[in-house]
Structures are given as C-alpha cells and as structure tokens.
C-alpha positions in Angstrom: 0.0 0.0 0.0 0.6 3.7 -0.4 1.5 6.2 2.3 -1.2 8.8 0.6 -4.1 9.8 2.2 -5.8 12.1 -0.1 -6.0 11.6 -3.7 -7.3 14.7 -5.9 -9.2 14.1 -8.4 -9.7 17.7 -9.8 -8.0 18.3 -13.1 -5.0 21.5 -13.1 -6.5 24.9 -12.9 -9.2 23.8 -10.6 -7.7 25.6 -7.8 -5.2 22.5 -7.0 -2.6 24.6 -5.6 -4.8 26.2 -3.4 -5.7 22.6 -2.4 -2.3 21.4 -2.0 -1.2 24.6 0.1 -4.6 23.9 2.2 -3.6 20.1 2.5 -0.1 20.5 3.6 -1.4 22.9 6.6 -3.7 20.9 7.5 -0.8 18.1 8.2 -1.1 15.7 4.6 2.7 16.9 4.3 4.3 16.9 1.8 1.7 17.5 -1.0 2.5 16.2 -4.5 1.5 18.7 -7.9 2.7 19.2 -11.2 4.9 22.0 -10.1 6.9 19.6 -7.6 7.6 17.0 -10.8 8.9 20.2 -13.0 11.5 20.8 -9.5 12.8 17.3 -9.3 16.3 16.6 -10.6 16.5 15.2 -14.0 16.6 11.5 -13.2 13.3 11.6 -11.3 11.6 14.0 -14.4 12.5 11.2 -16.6 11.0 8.3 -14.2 7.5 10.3 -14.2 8.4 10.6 -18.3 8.9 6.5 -18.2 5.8 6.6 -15.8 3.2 8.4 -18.6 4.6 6.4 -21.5 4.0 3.2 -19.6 1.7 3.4 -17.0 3.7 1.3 -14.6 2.1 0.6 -11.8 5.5 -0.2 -9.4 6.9 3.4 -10.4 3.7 5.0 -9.7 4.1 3.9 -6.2 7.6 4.4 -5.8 6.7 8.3 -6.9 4.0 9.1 -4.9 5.1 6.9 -1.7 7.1 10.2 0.0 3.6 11.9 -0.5 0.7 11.7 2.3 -1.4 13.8 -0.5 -1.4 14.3 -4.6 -3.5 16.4 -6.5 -3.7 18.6 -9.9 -1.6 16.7 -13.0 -0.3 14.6 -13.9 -2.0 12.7 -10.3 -5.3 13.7 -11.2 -4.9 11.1 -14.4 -4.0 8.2 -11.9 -7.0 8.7 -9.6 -8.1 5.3 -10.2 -4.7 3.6 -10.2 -3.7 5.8 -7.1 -6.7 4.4 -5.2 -5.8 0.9 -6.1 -2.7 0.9 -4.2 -4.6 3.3 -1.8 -7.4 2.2 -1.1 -8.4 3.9 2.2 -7.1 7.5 0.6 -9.9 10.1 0.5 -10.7 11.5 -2.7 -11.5 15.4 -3.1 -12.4 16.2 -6.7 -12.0 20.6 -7.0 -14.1 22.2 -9.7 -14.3 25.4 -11.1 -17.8 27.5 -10.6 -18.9 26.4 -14.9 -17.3 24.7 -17.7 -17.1 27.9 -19.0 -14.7 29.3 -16.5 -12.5 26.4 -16.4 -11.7 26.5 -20.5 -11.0 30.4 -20.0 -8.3 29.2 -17.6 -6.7 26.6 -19.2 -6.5 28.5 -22.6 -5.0 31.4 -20.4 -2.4 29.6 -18.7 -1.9 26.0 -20.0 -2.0 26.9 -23.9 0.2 29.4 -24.0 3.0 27.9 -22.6 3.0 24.3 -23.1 2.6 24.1 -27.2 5.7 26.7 -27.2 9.6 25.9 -27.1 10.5 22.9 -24.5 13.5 22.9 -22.8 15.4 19.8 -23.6 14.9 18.3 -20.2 10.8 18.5 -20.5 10.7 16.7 -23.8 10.4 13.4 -23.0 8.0 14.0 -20.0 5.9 16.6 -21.8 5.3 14.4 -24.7 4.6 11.8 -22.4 2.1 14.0 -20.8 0.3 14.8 -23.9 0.0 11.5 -25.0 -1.3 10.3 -21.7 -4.1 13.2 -22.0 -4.9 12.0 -25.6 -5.4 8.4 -24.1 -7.6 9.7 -20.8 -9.9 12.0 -22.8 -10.1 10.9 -26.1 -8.3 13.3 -27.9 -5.6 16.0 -27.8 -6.3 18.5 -25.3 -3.8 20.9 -27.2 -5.5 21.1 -30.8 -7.6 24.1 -31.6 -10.6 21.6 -32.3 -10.8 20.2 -28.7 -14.4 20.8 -27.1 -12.4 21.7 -23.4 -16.1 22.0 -21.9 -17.2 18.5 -23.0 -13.8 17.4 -21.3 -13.9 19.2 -18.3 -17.7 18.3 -17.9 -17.1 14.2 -18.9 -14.3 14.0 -16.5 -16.3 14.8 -13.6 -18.6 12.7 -14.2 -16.3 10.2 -14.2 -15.1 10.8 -11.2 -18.4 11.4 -9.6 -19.6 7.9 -11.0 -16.6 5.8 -10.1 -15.6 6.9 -6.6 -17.3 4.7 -3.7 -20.0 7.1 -2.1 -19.1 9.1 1.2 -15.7 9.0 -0.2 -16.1 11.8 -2.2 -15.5 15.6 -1.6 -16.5 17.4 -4.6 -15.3 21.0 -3.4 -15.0 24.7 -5.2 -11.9 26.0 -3.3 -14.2 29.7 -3.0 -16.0 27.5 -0.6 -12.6 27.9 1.6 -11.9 25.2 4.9 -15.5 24.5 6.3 -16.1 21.3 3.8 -12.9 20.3 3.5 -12.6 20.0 7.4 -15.4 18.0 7.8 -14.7 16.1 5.2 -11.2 15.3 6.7 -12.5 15.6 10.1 -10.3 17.9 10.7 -10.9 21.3 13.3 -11.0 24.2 10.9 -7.5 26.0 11.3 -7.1 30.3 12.8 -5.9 31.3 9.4 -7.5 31.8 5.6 -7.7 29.1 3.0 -4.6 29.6 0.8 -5.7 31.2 -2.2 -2.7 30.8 -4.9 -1.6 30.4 -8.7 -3.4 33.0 -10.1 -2.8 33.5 -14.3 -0.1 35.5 -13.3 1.6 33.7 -10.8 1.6 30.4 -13.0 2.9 31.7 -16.1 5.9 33.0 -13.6 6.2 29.7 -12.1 6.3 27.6 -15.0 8.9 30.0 -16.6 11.3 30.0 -13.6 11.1 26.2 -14.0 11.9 26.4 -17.5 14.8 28.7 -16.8 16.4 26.0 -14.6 16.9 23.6 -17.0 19.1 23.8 -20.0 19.5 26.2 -22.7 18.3 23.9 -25.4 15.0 23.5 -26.3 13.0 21.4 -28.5 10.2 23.2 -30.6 6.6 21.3 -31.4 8.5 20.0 -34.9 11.2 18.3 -32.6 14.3 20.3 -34.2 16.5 22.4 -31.2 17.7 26.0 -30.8 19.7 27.4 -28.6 
C-alpha cells in the first residue's frame, strides 16, 4: 500500500494549488502537484516521463510513496490507479464554478505555454504527458478543435460515478476550509484558506522552471535551438 491519504481528483486549474497549500497545513505533508515534478532533478523527471509512457504501476508507487497527499496533473490522471494501491485514501475532486470558466483558464495559462519551445529536459515527459491526455480524454487537449467543456464536464462525471459514495468531496476552493474540514475531520484551522496560482503567478512559475533547466529547447516540430 501507499503512504497517501488524499488523492485529488480535480483536473490543473481547478484551484489544485490552493488545495495542495490547504492540504499541507492541515498536516497531509508533503503535498504532490505538477509543479513539484517540474523541480525534481532530472533522473526523477524522466521516471515520471517512463511513468506516462508506460503506466507502470510499481513506479507510480515508488513516486507518490514520499507523499501523504497528490493532487492537480499529472496525479489527477491516476485517480483510479492511485486508489488501487490506496485504497483507504480520500478522494477530493476541485471544480471550477462552470465549464465555461474552467476552459478560459486553461486556454489562459496551459496553452500558452505548453505548445511553445520545451527545454530539452521536458521533452520526454511533456510528450509523455500529452499523450497520456490524448489516451484519458479521447483526444488532444492541445488542438484548436478540442471541445475543453465536453472534457472538463465528462471527466467529472467520471469521477463522480466511479468513486465509492461518502468517499467523495467534490469542493470549489471559494468555498474555503468549512467542507474540506469536515470532510477530513479535521478542526477548521485560525488562518484563511490559501488562495494561490493565479494567471499570473503560473505563467511566472512555469517559466522559472523552464529557466532552470538547460538552454536547449525542442520546438513542437522536434528540431533544437539554442
């Protein structure tokens, strides 16, 4: 078994980051999220690269087994494996207040960075990534025909039809620490729910990541500049 407790279900720009900060003070420390896979030294980026190309179940637990909590990508996409070898974890799934709202998000923040230049050291993972997307939903997230709404609605129901019920938070992180609390079972802390990753602040995070690794990046066409 797994040391995680709480699996999010909620897919990136659902207020996960919020949800991780929340998480984390409320003790499920340390918190796994996309931005702690872009951080990792380049040996564990390309495990969670091996990981999305081949879905292997031992890797998956060795990755997430320093974590008491996971949310936002690419965790989210594992729900269901992630409960398998966690089968007592709780599972919070974070939505955004319409369909609507989420696809202005992603195509604010996501889009515009991911289809661009890669550095070197994200190419393997981020085409992992995409291709684990394509296999998830159906189709590519990325292309310019993609119905995000259809997506963003389908998944929940997923989620909503496949987790055991009482086992399920489904939460809007506006609605701030009441349900989460009693969900969790948890007294409500003295201090506001975390309220993070704004457009802003993500386009500065995932460029500061991007600035750590090398120089050389790989374009969409797979040729390198410098």
């Amino acid at each position: 078994m797994s040391n995680l407790k709480v699996v999010g279900a909620g897919l990136g720009r659902t207020g996960t980051k919020s949800l991780q900060k929340a998480l984390e003070i409320l003790g499920f420390d340390p918190c796994h999220h996309m931005f702690v896979v872009l951080s990792k030294p380049d040996d564990v980026l390309n495990e969670y690269a091996t990981l999305l190309h081949t879905d292997d179940m031992k890797l998956l637990k060795k990755l997430h087994d320093p974590f008491q909590a996971a949310v936002d990508y690419p965790c989210c996409l594992y729900y269901k494996e992630l409960l398998e070898i966690s089968p007592n974890a709780k599972v919070i799934l974070t939505v955004r207040d319409s369909p609507e709202q989420w696809e202005k998000s992603v195509r604010n923040t996501i889009f515009p960075i991911v289809p661009k230049k890669i550095p070197e050291k994200f190419a393997n993972f981020s085409e992992g990534f995409r291709q684990k997307l394509i296999s998830r939903h159906g189709f590519d997230m990325y292309s310019a025909d993609t119905n995000l709404q259809e997506v963003y609605t389908a998944w929940n129901k997923e989620v909503e039809d496949y987790v055991k019920p009482g086992n399920l938070l489904i939460m809007n992180p506006k609605d701030g620490w009441e349900p989460l609390c009693k969900f969790l079972d948890i007294p409500v802390p003295g201090e506001p729910f975390p309220s993070s990753n704004s457009k802003e602040a993500f386009g500065a995070r995932m460029l500061k990541e991007y600035e750590t690794k090398l120089n050389t990046v790989s374009t969409p066409d797979g040729t390198k500049e410098n």
